[in-house]
C-alpha positions as CSV (number, residue, x, y, z in Angstrom):
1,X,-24.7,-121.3,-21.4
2,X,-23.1,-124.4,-23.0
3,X,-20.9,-124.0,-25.5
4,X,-19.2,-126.7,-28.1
5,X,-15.2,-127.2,-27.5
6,X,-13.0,-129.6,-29.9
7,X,-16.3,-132.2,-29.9
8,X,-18.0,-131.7,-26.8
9,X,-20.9,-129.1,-25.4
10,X,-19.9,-128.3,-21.6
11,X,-20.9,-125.4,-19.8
12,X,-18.6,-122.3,-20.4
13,X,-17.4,-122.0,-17.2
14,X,-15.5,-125.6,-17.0
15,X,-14.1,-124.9,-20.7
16,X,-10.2,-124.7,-21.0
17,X,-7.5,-124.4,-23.8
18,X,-3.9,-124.6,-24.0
19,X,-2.2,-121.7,-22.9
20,X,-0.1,-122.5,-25.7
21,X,-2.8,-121.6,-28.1
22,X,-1.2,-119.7,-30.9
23,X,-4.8,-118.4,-31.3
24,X,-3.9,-116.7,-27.5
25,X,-0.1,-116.1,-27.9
26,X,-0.2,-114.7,-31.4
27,X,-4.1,-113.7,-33.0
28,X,-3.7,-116.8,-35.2
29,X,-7.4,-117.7,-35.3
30,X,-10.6,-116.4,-37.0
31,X,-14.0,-117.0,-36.5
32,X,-17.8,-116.7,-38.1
33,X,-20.6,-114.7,-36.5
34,X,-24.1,-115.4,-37.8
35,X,-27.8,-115.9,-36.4
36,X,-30.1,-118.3,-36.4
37,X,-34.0,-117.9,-37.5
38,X,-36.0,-120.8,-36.1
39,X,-33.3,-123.3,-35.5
40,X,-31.8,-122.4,-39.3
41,X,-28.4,-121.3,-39.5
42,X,-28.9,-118.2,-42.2
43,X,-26.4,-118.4,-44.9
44,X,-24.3,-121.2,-43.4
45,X,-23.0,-122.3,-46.5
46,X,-21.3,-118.4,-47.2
47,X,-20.5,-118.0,-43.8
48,X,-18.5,-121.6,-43.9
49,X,-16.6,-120.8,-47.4
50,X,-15.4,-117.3,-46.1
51,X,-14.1,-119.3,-43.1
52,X,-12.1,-122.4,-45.1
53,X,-10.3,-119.2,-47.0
54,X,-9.0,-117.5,-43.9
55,X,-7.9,-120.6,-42.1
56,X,-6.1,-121.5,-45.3
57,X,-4.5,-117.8,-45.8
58,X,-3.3,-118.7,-42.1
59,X,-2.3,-122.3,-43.0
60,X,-4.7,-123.7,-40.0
61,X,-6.1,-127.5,-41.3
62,X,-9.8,-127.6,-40.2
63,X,-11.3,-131.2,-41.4
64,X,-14.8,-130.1,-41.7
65,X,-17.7,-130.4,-44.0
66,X,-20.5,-127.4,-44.2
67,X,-22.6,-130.2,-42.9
68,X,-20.5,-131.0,-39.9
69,X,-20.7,-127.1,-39.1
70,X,-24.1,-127.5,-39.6
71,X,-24.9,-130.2,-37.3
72,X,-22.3,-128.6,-34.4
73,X,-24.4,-125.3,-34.4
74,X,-27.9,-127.5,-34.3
75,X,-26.5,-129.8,-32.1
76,X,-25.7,-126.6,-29.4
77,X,-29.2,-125.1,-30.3
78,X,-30.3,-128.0,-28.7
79,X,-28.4,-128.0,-25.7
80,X,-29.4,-124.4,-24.9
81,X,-32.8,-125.2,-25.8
82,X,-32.7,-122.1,-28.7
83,X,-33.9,-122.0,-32.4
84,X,-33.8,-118.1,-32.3
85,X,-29.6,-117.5,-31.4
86,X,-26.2,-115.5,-32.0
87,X,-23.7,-118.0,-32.9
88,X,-20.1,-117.5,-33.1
89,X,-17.9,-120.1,-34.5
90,X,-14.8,-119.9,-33.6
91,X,-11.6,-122.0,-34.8
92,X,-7.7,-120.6,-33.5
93,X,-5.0,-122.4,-34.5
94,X,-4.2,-124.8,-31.7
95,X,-0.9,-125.6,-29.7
96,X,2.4,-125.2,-30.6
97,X,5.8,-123.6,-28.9
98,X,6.7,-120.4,-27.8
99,X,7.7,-118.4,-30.9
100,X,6.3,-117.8,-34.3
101,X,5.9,-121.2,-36.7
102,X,6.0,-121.4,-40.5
103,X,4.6,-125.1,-40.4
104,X,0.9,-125.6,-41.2
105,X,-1.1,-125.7,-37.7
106,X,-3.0,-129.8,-38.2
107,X,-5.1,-129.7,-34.4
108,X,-6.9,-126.5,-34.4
109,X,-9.1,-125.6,-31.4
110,X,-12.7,-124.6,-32.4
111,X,-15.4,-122.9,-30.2
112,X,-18.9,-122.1,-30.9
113,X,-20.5,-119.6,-28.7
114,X,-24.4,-119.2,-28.8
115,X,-26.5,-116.3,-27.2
116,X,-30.4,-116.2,-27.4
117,X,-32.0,-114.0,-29.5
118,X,-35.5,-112.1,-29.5
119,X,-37.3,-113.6,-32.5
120,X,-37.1,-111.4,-35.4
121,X,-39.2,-109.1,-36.6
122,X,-40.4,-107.4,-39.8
123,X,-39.0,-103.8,-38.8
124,X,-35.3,-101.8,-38.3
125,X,-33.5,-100.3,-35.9
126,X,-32.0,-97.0,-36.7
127,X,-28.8,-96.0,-35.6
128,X,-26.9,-93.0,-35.5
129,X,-23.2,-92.5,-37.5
130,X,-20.2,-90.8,-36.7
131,X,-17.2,-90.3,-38.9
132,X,-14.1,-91.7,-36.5
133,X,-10.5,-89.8,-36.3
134,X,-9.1,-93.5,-36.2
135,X,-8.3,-95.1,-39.5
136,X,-9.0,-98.4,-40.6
137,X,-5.8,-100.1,-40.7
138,X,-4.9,-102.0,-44.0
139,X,-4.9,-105.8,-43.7
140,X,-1.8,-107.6,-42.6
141,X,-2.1,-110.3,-45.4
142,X,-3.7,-110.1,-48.6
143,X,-7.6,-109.6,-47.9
144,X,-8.7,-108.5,-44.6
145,X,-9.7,-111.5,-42.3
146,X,-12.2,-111.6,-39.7
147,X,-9.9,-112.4,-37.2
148,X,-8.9,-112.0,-33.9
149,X,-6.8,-108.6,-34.2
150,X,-9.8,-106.2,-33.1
151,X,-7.7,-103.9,-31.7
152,X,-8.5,-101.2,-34.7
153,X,-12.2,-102.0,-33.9
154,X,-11.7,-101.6,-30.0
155,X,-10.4,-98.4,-30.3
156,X,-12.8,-97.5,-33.3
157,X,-15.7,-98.4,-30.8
158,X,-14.5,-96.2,-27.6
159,X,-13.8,-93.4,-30.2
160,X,-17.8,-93.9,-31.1
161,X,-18.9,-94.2,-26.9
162,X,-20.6,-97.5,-25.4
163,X,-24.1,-96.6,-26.7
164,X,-25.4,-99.1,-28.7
165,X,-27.2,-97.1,-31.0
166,X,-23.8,-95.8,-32.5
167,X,-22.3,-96.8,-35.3
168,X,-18.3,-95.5,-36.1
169,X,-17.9,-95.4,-39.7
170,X,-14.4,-95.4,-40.8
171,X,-12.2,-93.9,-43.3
172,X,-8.9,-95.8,-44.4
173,X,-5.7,-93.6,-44.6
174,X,-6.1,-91.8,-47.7
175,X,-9.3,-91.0,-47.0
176,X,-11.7,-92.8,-48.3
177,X,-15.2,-94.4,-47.0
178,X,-14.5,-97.9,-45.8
179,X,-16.3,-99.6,-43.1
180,X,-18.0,-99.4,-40.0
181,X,-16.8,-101.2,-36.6
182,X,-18.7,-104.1,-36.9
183,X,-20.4,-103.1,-40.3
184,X,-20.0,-102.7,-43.9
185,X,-21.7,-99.0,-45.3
186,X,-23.9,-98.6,-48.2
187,X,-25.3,-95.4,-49.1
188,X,-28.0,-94.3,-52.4
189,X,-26.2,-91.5,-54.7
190,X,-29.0,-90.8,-57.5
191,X,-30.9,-93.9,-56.7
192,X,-27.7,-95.9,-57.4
193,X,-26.9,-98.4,-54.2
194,X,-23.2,-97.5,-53.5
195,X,-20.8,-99.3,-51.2
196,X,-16.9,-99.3,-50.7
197,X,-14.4,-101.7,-52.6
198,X,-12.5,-104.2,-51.1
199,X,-9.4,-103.1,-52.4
200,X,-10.3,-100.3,-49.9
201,X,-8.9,-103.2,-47.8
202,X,-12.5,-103.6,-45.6
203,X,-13.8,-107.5,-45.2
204,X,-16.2,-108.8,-47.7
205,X,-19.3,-109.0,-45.2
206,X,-21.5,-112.1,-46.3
207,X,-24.9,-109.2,-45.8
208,X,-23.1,-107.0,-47.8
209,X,-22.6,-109.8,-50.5
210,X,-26.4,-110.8,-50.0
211,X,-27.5,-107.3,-50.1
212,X,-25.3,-106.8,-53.6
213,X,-27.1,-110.3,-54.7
214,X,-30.9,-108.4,-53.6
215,X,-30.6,-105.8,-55.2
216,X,-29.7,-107.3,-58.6
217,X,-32.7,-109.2,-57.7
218,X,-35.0,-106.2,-57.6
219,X,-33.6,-104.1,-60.5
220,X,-31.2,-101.3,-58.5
221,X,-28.2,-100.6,-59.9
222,X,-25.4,-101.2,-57.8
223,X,-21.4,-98.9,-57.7
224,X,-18.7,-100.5,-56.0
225,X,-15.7,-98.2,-55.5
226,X,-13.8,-95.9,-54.1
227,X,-15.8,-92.9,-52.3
228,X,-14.9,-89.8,-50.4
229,X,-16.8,-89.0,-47.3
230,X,-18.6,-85.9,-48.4
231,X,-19.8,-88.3,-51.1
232,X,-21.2,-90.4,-48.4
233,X,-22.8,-87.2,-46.2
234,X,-24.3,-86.2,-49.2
235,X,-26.3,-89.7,-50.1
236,X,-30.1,-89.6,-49.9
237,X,-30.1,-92.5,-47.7
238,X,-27.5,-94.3,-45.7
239,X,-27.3,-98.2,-44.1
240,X,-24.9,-100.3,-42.2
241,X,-25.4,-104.5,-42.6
242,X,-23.8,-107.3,-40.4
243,X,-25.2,-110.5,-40.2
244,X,-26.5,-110.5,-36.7
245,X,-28.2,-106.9,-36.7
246,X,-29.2,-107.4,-40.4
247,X,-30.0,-103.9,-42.4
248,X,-29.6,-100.7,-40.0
249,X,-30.7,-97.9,-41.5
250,X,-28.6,-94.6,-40.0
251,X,-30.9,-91.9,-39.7
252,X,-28.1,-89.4,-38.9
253,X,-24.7,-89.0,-39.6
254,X,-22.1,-86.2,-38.4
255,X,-25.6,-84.6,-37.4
256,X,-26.7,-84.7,-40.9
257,X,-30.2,-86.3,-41.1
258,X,-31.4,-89.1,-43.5
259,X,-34.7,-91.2,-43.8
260,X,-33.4,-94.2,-42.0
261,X,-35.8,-96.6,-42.2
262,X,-38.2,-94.5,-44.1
263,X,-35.4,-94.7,-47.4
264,X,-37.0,-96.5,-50.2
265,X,-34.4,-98.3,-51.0
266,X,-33.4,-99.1,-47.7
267,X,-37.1,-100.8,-47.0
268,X,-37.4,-102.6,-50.7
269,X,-34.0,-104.3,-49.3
270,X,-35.3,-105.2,-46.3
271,X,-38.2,-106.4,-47.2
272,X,-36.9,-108.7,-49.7
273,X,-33.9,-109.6,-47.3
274,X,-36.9,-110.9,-44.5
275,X,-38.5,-113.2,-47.3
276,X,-35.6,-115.4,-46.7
277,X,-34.4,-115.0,-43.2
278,X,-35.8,-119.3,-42.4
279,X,-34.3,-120.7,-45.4
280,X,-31.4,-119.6,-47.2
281,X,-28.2,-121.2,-47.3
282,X,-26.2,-119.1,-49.7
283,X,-26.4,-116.3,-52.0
284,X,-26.3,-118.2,-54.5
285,X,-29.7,-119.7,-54.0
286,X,-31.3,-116.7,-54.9
């Protein structure tokens, strides 16, 4: 595949960076993962705010417009001859010496990835959850970034196995619901839409932010907070979001079954999330 590096698209294979990179030597870096429905970049504009506030939490200078995002990821849709794609964009904080710096990072280095994707289509995939021993660390700075320390989620993910079709939900240290792997976790209580706080310390996923926005939209009342597990195992329906697998319905959990995709609230949020799969740019144009 080609990819885009610091202004040009060049097949992966010939890319290099610094081995200075303080994105490399130290995790300083963060990065956006999104798809792409027909060549249009779904929720570009959230996915681009929630990237300016963690390079400026780490003090990384990116000078870029939401349109020069934009026209990088349809600029590489074009190379790889894709309108249906995973995209990550990725932006670490660039060269420097060998130790820790307290000055701003000015030359970042910023990757976009892209993988093709199977058109979408109008149903879900089910998946199965399992509560994890590991904990979900607490963030190192003052909201949880999506950055490049994964290695909670690694070992979050070989606790749950390699199947895809596993999702590992965890708890945070005192014991509450927070977050799946590569997920945030919603369940109905009563017909109320429930999902964790972020003072539970999990990241503010731009689905779970759109599927908070939907379901004002359609009328169903909505608890952010602090839940305990047997709260969650005893929900009449259960789903996972992230913004390249969408809504995933679990259909089990800790062997406890649920209706998965057959949950009416689950589908009513689906089926108002697929109306605008080809044209939204942010929640807020809802």
């Amino acid at each position: 595949m080609l990819i885009y590096l610091n202004g040009e698209v060049l097949p992966a294979a010939e890319a290099r960076i610094s081995p200075y990179d303080h994105g490399f030597l130290y995790g300083l870096g963060v990065f956006e993962t999104f798809r792409t429905y027909d060549g249009h970049p779904f929720l570009l504009h959230d996915h681009f705010e929630r990237l300016m506030a963690a390079l400026s939490a780490l003090q990384i200078r990116l000078g870029m417009t939401r349109e020069q995002m934009g026209e990088i990821v349809g600029m590489l849709l074009e190379a790889n001859g894709l309108q249906d794609a995973y995209i990550r964009f990725n932006v670490s904080a660039g060269s420097g010496e060998v130790g820790l710096q307290t000055d701003a990072y000015e030359q970042p280095t910023v990757i976009v990835f892209v993988k093709p994707l199977p058109p979408a289509g109008t149903g879900m995939a089910e998946k199965e959850g399992i509560l994890l021993e590991q904990r979900r660390n607490t963030p190192e700075g003052e909201f949880r970034l999506k950055s490049h320390h994964y290695l909670n989620s690694i070992l979050g993910k070989r606790e749950a196995g390699p199947g895809l079709q596993r999702e590992g939900l965890f708890l945070t240290g005192e014991g509450h619901v927070a977050e799946g792997v590569t997920s945030n976790i919603f369940f109905v209580k009563e017909g109320v839409l429930c999902t964790p706080s972020l003072d539970t310390g999990i990241l503010n996923g731009i689905t779970r932010e759109l599927v908070l926005a939907l379901a004002a939209k359609l009328g169903i009342r909505t608890e952010v907070g602090l839940f305990r597990p047997e709260q969650l195992l005893g929900a009449e329906e259960i789903f996972v979001t992230n913004s390249v697998q969408e809504i995933v319905p679990l259909s089990s959990v800790q062997q406890i079954s649920f209706p998965g995709k057959d949950g009416r609230i689950t589908r009513a949020l689906f089926q108002e999330y697929i109306k605008h799969r080809h044209t939204l740019w942010s929640k807020q144009d809802l």
